[in-house]
N, C-alpha and C positions, 0 to 999 in steps of 0.2 A: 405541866406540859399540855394538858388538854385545855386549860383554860388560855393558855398562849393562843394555840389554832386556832379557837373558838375568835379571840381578837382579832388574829389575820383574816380569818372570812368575811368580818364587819365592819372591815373599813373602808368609810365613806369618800365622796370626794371632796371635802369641805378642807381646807388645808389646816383648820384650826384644829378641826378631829383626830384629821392623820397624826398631827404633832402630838395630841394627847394619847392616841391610842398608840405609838413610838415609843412614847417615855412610858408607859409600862408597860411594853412588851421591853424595852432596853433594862430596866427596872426585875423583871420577871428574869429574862435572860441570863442576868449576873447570878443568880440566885439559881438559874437553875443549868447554868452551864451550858449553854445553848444561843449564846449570841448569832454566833457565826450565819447558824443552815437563818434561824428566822429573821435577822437583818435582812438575807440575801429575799427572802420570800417576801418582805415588805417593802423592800426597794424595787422589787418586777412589779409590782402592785400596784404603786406609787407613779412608778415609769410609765405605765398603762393608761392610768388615770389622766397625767399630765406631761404632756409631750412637749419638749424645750422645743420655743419657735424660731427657726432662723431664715434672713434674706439673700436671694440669692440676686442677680442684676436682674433678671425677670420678674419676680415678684415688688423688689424693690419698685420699681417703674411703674407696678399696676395697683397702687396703694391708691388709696381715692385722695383726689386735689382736695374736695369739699368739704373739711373737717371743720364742722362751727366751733367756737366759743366756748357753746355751752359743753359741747360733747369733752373738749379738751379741762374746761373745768372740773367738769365731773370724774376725769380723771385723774386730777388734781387732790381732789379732796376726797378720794375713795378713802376710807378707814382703813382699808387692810392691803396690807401687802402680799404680795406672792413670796413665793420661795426666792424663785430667782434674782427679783429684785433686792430681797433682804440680801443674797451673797453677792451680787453685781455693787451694790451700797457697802458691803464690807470689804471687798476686793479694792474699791478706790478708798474706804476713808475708814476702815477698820483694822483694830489692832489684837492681836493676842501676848497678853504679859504675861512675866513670873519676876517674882520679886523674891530673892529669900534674905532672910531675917532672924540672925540666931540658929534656933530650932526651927522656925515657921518657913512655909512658902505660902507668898501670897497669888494666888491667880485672879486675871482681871480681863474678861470680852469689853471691848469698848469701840465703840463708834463716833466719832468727834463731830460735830459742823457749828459753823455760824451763827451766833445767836438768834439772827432772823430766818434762819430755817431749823428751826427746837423742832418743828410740829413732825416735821419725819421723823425724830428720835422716839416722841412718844407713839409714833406707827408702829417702830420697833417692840416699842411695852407693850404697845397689843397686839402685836402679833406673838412674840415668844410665850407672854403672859407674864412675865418675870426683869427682874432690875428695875434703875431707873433712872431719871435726867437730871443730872446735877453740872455745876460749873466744872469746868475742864482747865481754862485758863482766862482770868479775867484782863490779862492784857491784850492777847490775843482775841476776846470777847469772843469764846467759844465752849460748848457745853457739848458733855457727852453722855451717850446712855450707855449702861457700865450694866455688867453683870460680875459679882463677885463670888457667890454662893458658892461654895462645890458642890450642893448638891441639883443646884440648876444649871451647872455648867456639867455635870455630869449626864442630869436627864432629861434637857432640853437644847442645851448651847451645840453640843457636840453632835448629837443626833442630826441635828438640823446639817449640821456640816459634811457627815457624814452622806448625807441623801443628794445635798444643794453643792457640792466643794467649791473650794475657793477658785478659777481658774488660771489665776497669776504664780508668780511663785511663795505668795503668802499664804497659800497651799502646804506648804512647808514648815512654817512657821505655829498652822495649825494642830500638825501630823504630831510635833514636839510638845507641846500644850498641852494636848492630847494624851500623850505619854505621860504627862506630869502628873495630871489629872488622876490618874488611874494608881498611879503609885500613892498618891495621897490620897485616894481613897482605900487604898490597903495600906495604909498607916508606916507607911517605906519611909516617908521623908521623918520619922521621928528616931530611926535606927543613922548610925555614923555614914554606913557603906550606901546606905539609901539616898540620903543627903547631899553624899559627895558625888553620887550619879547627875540627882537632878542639877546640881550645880555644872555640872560638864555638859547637861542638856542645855543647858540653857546660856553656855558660853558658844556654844553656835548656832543663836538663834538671832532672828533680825537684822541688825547691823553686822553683826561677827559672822555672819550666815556668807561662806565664800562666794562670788561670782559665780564660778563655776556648777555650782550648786543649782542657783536660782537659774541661771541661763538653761541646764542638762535636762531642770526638773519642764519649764517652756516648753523646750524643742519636744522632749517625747510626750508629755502630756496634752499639748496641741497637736502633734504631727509636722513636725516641718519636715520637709521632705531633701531630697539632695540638688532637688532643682530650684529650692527654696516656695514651696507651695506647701499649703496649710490644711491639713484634712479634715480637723474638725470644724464641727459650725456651733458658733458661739449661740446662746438662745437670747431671742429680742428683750425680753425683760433684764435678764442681765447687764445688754450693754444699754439699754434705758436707763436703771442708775449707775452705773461706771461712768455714762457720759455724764451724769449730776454730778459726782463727785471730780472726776479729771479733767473734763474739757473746757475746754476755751470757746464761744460763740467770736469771729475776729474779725474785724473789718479793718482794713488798708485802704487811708485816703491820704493820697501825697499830694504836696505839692502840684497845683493846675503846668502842665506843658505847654510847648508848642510842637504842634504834629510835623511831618515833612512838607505838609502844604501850608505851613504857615500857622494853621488855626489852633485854636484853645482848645486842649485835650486834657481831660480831667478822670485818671484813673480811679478804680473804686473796685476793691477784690473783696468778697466776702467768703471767709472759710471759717469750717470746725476743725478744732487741732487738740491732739490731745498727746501730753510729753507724759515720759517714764522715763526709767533708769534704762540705761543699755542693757541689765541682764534681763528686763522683761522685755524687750524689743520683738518679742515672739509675739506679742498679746496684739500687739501693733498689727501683725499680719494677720494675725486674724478677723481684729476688725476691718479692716482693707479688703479683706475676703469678706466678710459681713456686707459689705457696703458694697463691694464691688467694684473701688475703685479709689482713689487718691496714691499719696507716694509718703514714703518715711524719709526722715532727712535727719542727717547724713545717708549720703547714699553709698552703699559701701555692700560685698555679699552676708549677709545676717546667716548664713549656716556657717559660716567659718568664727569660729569662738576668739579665734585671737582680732580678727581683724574690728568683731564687734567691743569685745572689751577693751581694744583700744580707742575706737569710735569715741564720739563725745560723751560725757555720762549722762547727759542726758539724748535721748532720740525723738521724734518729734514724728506725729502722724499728721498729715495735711491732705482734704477734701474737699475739693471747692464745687461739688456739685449741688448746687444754693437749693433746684426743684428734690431732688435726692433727699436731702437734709429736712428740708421743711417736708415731705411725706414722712417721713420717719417720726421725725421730733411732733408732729401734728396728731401723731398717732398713739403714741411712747411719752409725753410729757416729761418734761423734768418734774422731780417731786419735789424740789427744791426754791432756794430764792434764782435760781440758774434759770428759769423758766423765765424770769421777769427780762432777765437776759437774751433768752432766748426771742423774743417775740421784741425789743429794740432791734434786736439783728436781721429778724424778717422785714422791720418797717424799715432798715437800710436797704434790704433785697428787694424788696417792691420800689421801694423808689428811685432807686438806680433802673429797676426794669421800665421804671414809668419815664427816664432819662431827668428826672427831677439834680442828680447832679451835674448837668449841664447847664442848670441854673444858678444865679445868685442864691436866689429865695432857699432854694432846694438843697443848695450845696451848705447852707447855713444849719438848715434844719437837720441835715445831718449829721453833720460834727458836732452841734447841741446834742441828739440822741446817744452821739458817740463818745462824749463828754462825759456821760453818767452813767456808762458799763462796765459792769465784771468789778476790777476792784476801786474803781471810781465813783461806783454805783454807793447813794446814801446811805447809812446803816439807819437809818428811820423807815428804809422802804423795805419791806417784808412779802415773802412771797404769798 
């Protein structure tokens, strides 16, 4: 017990410390029956330390224009991840499993992407310390970083989740895992009654997991209110990789017109758009809150559970504030091949501001850049 305190007084602010001085004090705790009070005292600690940052329409707006290259590089190729980004990157492209098998349950954290963006998976292995990058699906040409250990999922994966949680309703899906975990490290799933538990965890988990559920767990874990307004504020690192893994950079160029007067009108829309399932359509407003502006589509009221579950199943966040976006995304990088994405879509932004698609030349050069994004883009080209 004294050597527990003794860790809570000495921890630093380096995030790779806190992790390590967590897993044993999480480590110590089981052992000495005291999770509870010292979780709670390392997470005030932790909170202290590092305060989740969010935009409000004020801030967003006073973000500096003048972000070079190099600065955005550098934040490309920083080695280590933050917290929030590691759960904002599981939240869009992370998974928690259980598999059982006979007597065995198997558990599995996994993060999937694109074989041309591997290099954030191995961010992942440096940051937990733990798992690693292996082939996921080779027709899909995608690889993931897996951790399967129980006992790294006990004194490293869950901690981290515990501190950083999921914000979606994959939140959920952890809290079960979770459960599992803990049973199989008290040797439950080797007895009949034990086995047949986890097996009922885990038939409402992910897909089998009700609507209802994932929708109830949104509303009060965000705050939606009854006038449909959002209380919490999402932290900027998080939706930095959310937007890596969900969104869309998307530009709209149709067909050249003719205006009321006669002449040649050649529209050109650029937005970020990011779809979900209707039961997370709460996440939706939150980032609309974050941003400070855009619209979900279908438009329909999102506090009324029936009217959203009937909605499409998918819903759709749409922001077309082009200066808005490029402050943000100039600041916040994608860590991904999305980034390569990201910066064809500003040179459609600037060039539409320079009115280059009222040109021949211009209008060419655009639908060229437009020609080779998002899933068009070559798998030769690597972020």
């Amino acid at each position: 017990m004294k050597n527990t305190k003794t860790l809570l007084r000495n921890i630093k602010l380096s995030n790779k410390l806190k992790l390590i001085k967590y897993r044993e004090l999480f480590s110590a705790s089981i052992l000495l029956s005291t999770k509870k009070n010292k979780l709670n005292k390392l997470k005030k600690s932790l909170v202290n330390n590092k305060r989740p940052i969010s935009f409000t329409n004020n801030s967003l707006s006073l973000l500096n224009l003048t972000i070079s290259n190099n600065n955005i590089n550098k934040s490309m190729n920083n080695d280590k991840l933050t917290p929030w980004q590691v759960t904002g990157l599981v939240d869009g492209e992370g998974s928690f499993t259980c598999s059982p098998s006979g007597s065995s349950v198997k558990l599995e954290f996994k993060v999937t992407q694109k074989e041309d963006s591997e290099k954030i998976l191995h961010k992942l292995t440096d940051y937990f310390g733990c798992g690693s990058v292996v082939i996921d699906n080779k027709k899909t040409a995608t690889k993931k970083f897996r951790v399967s250990s129980i006992k790294d999922i006990l004194e490293i994966i869950i901690p981290h989740f515990d501190l950083y949680p999921c914000l979606t309703s994959k939140f959920l899906n952890f809290n079960d895992w979770k459960l599992i975990a803990t049973k199989i490290n008290k040797k439950e799933h080797l007895t009949s009654k034990g086995l047949i538990e986890i097996k009922s965890i885990i038939g409402n988990m992910n897909k089998e997991r009700s609507f209802e559920d994932k929708y109830n767990f949104c509303k009060n874990s965000l705050g939606l209110t009854n006038n449909g307004e959002i209380t919490k504020n999402l932290p900027a690192e998080w939706v930095q990789t959310f937007l890596a893994g969900e969104a869309t950079f998307y530009n709209y160029l149709p067909k050249q017109t003719i205006d009321s007067r006669g002449k040649p009108y050649q529209r050109c829309d650029s937005s970020l758009e990011i779809a979900q399932n209707s039961h997370d359509v709460i996440i939706l407003l939150a980032i609309k809150k974050f941003f400070g502006g855009g619209y979900i589509k279908p438009k329909y009221n999102v506090c009324d559970i029936i009217e959203c579950k009937n909605s499409r199943s998918v819903n759709r966040y749409i922001y077309r504030d082009t200066k808005a976006i490029i402050n943000f995304v100039d600041n916040y990088s994608m860590l991904n091949r999305k980034h390569l994405d990201y910066l064809d879509w500003k040179k459609i932004v600037e060039l539409k501001n320079n009115g280059s698609h009222n040109t021949i030349e211009g209008l060419e050069l655009m639908k060229k850049i437009i020609s080779n994004m998002n899933s068009t883009r070559s798998p030769d080209t690597k972020e």
